[in-house]
NUMARTOR-38812 format. One record per residue (C-alpha): chain; x, y, z; residue in three letters. Coordinates in steps of 0.25 Angstrom, whole numbers. Layout:
// residues N
A:X:Y:Z:Ala
...
This chain:
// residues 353
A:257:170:168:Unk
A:246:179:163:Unk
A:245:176:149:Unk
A:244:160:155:Unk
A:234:162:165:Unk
A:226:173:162:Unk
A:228:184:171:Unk
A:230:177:185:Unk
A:241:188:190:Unk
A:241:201:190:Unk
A:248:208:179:Unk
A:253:225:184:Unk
A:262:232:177:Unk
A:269:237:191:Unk
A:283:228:196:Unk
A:282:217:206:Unk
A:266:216:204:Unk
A:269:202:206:Unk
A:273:199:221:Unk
A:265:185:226:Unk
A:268:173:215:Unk
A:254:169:208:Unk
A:250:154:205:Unk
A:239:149:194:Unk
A:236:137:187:Unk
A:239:136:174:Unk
A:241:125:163:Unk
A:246:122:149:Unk
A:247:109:140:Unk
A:238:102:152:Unk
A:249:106:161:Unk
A:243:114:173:Unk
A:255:119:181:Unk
A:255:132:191:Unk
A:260:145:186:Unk
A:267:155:199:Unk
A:269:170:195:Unk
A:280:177:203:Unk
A:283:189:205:Unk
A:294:197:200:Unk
A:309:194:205:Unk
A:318:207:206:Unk
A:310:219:207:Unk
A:316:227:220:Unk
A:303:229:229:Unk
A:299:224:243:Unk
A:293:212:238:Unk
A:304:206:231:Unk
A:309:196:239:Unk
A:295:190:243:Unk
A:293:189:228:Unk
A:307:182:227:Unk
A:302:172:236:Unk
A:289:170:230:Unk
A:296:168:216:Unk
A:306:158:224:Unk
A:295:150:231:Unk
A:290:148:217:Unk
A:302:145:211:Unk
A:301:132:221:Unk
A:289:125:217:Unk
A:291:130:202:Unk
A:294:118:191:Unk
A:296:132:180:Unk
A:299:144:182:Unk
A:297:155:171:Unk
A:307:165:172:Unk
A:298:178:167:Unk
A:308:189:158:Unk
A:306:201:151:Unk
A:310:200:135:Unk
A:310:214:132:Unk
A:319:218:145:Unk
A:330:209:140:Unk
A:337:201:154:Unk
A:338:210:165:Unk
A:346:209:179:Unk
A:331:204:185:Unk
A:331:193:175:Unk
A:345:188:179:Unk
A:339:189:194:Unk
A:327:181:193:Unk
A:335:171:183:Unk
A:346:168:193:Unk
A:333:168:203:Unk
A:324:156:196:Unk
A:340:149:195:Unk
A:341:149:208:Unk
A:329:144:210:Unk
A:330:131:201:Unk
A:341:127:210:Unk
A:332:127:222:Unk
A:320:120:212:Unk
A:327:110:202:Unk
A:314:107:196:Unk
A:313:121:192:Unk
A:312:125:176:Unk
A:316:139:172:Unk
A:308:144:159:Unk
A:312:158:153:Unk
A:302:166:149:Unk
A:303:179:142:Unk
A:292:187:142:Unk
A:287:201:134:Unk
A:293:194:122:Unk
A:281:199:110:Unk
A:287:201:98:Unk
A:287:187:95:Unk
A:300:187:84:Unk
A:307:192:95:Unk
A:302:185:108:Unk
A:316:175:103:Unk
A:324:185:103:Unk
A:320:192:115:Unk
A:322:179:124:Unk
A:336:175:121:Unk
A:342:185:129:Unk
A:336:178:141:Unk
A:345:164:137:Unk
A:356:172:145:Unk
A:348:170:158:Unk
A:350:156:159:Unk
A:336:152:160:Unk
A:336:143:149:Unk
A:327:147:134:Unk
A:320:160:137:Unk
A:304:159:132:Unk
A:299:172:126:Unk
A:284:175:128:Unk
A:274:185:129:Unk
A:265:188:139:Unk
A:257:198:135:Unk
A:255:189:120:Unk
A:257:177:126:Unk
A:268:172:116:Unk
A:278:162:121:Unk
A:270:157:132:Unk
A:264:143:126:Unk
A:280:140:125:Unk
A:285:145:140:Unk
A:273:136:144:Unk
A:277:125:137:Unk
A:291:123:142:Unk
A:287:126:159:Unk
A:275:115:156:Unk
A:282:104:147:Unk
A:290:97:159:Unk
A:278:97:168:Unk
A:269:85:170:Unk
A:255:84:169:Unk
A:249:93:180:Unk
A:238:92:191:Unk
A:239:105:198:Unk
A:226:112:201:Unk
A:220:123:208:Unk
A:213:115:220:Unk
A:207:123:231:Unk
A:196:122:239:Unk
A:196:135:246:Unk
A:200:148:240:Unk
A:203:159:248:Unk
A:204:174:246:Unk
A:212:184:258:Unk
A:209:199:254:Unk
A:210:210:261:Unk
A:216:225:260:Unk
A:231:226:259:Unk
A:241:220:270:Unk
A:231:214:278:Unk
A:239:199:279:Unk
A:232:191:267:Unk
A:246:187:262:Unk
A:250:183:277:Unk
A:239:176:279:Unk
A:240:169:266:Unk
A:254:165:269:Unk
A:252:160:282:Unk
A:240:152:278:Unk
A:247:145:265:Unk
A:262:145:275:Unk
A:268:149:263:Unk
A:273:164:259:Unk
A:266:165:246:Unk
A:261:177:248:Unk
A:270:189:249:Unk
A:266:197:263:Unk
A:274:212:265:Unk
A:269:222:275:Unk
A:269:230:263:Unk
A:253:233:257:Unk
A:251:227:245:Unk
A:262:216:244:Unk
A:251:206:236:Unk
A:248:211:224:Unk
A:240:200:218:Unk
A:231:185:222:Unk
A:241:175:229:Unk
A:236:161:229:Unk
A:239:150:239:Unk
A:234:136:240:Unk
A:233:132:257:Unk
A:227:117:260:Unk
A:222:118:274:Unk
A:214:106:281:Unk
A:210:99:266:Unk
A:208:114:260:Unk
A:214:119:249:Unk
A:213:134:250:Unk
A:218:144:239:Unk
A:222:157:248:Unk
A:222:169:240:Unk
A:230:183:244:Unk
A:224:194:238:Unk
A:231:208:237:Unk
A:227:218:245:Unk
A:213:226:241:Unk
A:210:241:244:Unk
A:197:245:239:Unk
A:203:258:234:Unk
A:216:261:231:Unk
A:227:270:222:Unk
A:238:258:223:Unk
A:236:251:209:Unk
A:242:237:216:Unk
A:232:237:226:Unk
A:222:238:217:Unk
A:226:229:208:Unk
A:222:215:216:Unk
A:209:220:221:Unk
A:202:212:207:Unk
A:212:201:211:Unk
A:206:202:225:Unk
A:192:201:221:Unk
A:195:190:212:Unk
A:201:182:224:Unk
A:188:185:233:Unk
A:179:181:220:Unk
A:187:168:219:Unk
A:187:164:232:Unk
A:180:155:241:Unk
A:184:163:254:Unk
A:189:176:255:Unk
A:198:181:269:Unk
A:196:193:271:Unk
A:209:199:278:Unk
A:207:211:288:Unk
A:220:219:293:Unk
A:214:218:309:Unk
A:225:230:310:Unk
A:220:239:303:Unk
A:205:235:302:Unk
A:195:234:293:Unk
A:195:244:280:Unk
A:186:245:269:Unk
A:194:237:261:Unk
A:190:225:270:Unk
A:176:230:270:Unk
A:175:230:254:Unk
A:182:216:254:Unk
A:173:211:264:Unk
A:161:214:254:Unk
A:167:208:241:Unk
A:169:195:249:Unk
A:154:196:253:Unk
A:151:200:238:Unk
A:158:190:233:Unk
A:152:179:242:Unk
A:165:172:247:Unk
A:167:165:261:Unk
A:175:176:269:Unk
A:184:175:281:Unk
A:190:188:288:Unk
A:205:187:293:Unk
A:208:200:301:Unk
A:222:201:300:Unk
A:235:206:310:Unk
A:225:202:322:Unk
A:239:202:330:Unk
A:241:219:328:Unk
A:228:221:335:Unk
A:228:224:349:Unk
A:221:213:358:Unk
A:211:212:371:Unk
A:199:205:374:Unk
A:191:210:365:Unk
A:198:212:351:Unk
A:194:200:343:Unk
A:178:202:347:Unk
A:180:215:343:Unk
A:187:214:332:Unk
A:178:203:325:Unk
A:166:211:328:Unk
A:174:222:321:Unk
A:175:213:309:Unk
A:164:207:306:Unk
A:155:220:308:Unk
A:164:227:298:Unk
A:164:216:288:Unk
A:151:213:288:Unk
A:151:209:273:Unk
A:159:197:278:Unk
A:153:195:290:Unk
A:151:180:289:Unk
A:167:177:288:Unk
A:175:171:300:Unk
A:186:182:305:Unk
A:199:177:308:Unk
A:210:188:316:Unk
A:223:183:310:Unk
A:238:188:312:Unk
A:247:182:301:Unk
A:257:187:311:Unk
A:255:177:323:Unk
A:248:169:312:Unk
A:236:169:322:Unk
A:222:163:317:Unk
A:227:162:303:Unk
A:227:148:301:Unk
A:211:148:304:Unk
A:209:158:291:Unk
A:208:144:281:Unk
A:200:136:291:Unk
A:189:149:292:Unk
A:191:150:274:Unk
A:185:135:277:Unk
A:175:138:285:Unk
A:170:149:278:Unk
A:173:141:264:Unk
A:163:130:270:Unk
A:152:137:273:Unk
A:151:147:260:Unk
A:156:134:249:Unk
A:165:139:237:Unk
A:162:152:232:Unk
A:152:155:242:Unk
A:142:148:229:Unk
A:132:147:242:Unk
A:129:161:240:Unk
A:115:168:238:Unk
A:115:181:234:Unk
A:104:189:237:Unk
A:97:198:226:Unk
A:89:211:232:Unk
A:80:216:221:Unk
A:78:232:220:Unk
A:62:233:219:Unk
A:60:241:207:Unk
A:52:253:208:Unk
A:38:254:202:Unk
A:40:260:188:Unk
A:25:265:181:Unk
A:26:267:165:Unk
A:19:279:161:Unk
C-alpha cells in the first residue's frame, strides 16, 4: 500500500504495529478507487479480536480483497487461517473478488517459482511482487481495477478535525461515538492507537473528516509512543480545528500544556473537551471551578470553547461538532485569517574603529 501511495502508513519493524484499518485515495488507468489497510489476522495479543472485526467490517464494503503472503516463508498454518477467513467472508459478500498476492518476491527468475506454492490455498492464481522494488505491482493493479467502472469517488470535506491528546484520554471513544460506528479500536490499555484513524461524519449539511491521533508524550523511552508524535503534529498542521482532549481525572499535565502551544503555533481553531467528567465528584460549585481551572492553565488556548464530556453516560458529546462549527466559522479554513506579529530586536549601536 506504500509503494502505491507514498508513505500514508506507518511502516515498524515490531508485530501488529498495524491495529486500526487505514483508508486513502488512490487511482490507476483513470480509476480512482479506495485502498483500506488492515491490520494483521493471527497474531496472539489483546488486540486480536478487535483487529479481526475491523478486517471483517471491511471485508463487507470491500469489491477486492488482496490476500497479503510471505514468498520466502513458503504457506504457513496463518496463511491457511486468514485464507479460510476472507472464504468466508465471500459468502457473506457475493460481490467480493479475491486477488492473491505474493510479496518479498525479488529475484525476478524466481518470483514464478516462489508463487506456485500458493495455488494450494485455493485463492485462485498467486501474483508475485515486490514491495520494496516495486516489481509485480502494475500487474496486481491491473487485475483488482479491470472490472471496476469509471469512478467519482473523492475526498469531499468541509471541516477537518483533529482529537489529540496524552495517552487513554477518550479520543477513540469520542471518535466512535461521534461517527456511531467502531472504527476506531478503544482498550483500556495505554496506547491501543498506534497511528492516524480517519473518519468522515456529515452532521447538519457538514461534512467533517474526524481524525484519531495516537497518544503523545513529550518524552518517553517506549519507541511506540513516540513514534506517532510527527503523525500527530501532521494531523494538527493539516487541520482546520483541532480538539484538544483532557483526562478531567487525572488533570491537566505538561503534555496537554505543550499540545496546547503547538495548536496556538500552529494557528488552528481549538476546542477543549475535558474528558471522564463522570469520575469527578460533583457539588455546586465543580464546573465553575473547574473551567476556571482550565482556561487559566491553558492559557495558550484560551479563546477555545470547553466542553466536559463522558463517553460513558455519552453526556455533552454530541455538542463537540456543533462548537468544531462555531469555532470553524469564526477563524475560516486554516485559520488563513491569521496576522502574525514580528518583534524586532533593536540592534545595539556598533562604532568601527
Amino acid at each position: 500500500m506504500n509503494q502505491e501511495l507514498r508513505g500514508w502508513s506507518q511502516i515498524y519493524h515490531v508485530r501488529t504495529f498495524l491495529r486500526d484499518r487505514q483508508y486513502a485515495l488512490a487511482e490507476w488507468e483513470g480509476r480512482k478507487f479506495r485502498l483500506v489497510d488492515t491490520g494483521g489476522i493471527g497474531d496472539e495479543t489483546i488486540y486480536a479480536e478487535s483487529i479481526k472485526a475491523q478486517c471483517k467490517d471491511s471485508l463487507k464494503e470491500a469489491q477486492v480483497a488482496i490476500v497479503i503472503v510471505d514468498g520466502q516463508c513458503g504457506i504457513t498454518d496463518a496463511d491457511i487461517d486468514v485464507s479460510n477467513f476472507v472464504l468466508n467472508a465471500k459468502k457473506q459478500n457475493a460481490q467480493l473478488r479475491i486477488i492473491l498476492c505474493v510479496n518479498k518476491c525479488e529475484a525476478f527468475h524466481f518470483g514464478d517459482v516462489l508463487a506456485e506454492q500458493f495455488w494450494r490455498l485455493g485463492l485462485g492464481k498467486p501474483y508475485p511482487v515486490s514491495a520494496i522494488h516495486g516489481t509485480g505491482l502494475a500487474e496486481l493493479l491491473i487485475e483488482c481495477v479491470k472490472n471496476f467502472e469509471t469512478s467519482t469517488v473523492e475526498d469531499d470535506h468541509d471541516v477537518i478535525v483533529s482529537f489529540v491528546g496524552r495517552p487513554n484520554c477518550g479520543k477513540s471513544s469520542l471518535v466512535n461515538l461521534l461517527s456511531g460506528t467502531n472504527r476506531c479500536l478503544v482498550s483500556s490499555n495505554e496506547g491501543t492507537t498506534l497511528d492516524n484513524v480517519e473518519v468522515t461524519v456529515s452532521e447538519k449539511g457538514r461534512q467533517y473528516l474526524l481524525i484519531d491521533t495516537a497518544g503523545m508524550r513529550i518524552q518517553t523511552q517506549n519507541r511506540r509512543s513516540f513514534l506517532p508524535k510527527g503523525r500527530g503534529l501532521n494531523a494538527i498542521r493539516r487541520s482546520d480545528v483541532c480538539v484538544l482532549v483532557i483526562d478531567a481525572n487525572w488533570g491537566i499535565s505538561r503534555n496537554d500544556l505543550k499540545l496546547a502551544e503547538v495548536i496556538r503555533m500552529e494557528n488552528r481553531a481549538a476546542v477543549i473537551v475535558c474528558n471522564k467528567w463522570d469520575l469527578i465528584d460533583k457539588d455546586p460549585n465543580v464546573y465553575k471551578n473547574a473551567l476556571g481551572y482550565v482556561k487559566d492553565k491553558l492559557h495558550w488556548v484560551d479563546y477555545a470553547d470547553v466542553i466536559f464530556t463522558s463517553t460513558k453516560t455519552k453526556q455533552r458529546v454530541y455538542n463537540i461538532l456543533q462548537a468544531c462549527s462555531d469555532a470553524y466559522d469564526q477563524v475560516g479554513p486554516w485559520s488563513l485569517f491569521y496576522i502574525g506579529v514580528i518583534v524586532l530586536k533593536e540592534l545595539p549601536n556598533c562604532t568601527a574603529k
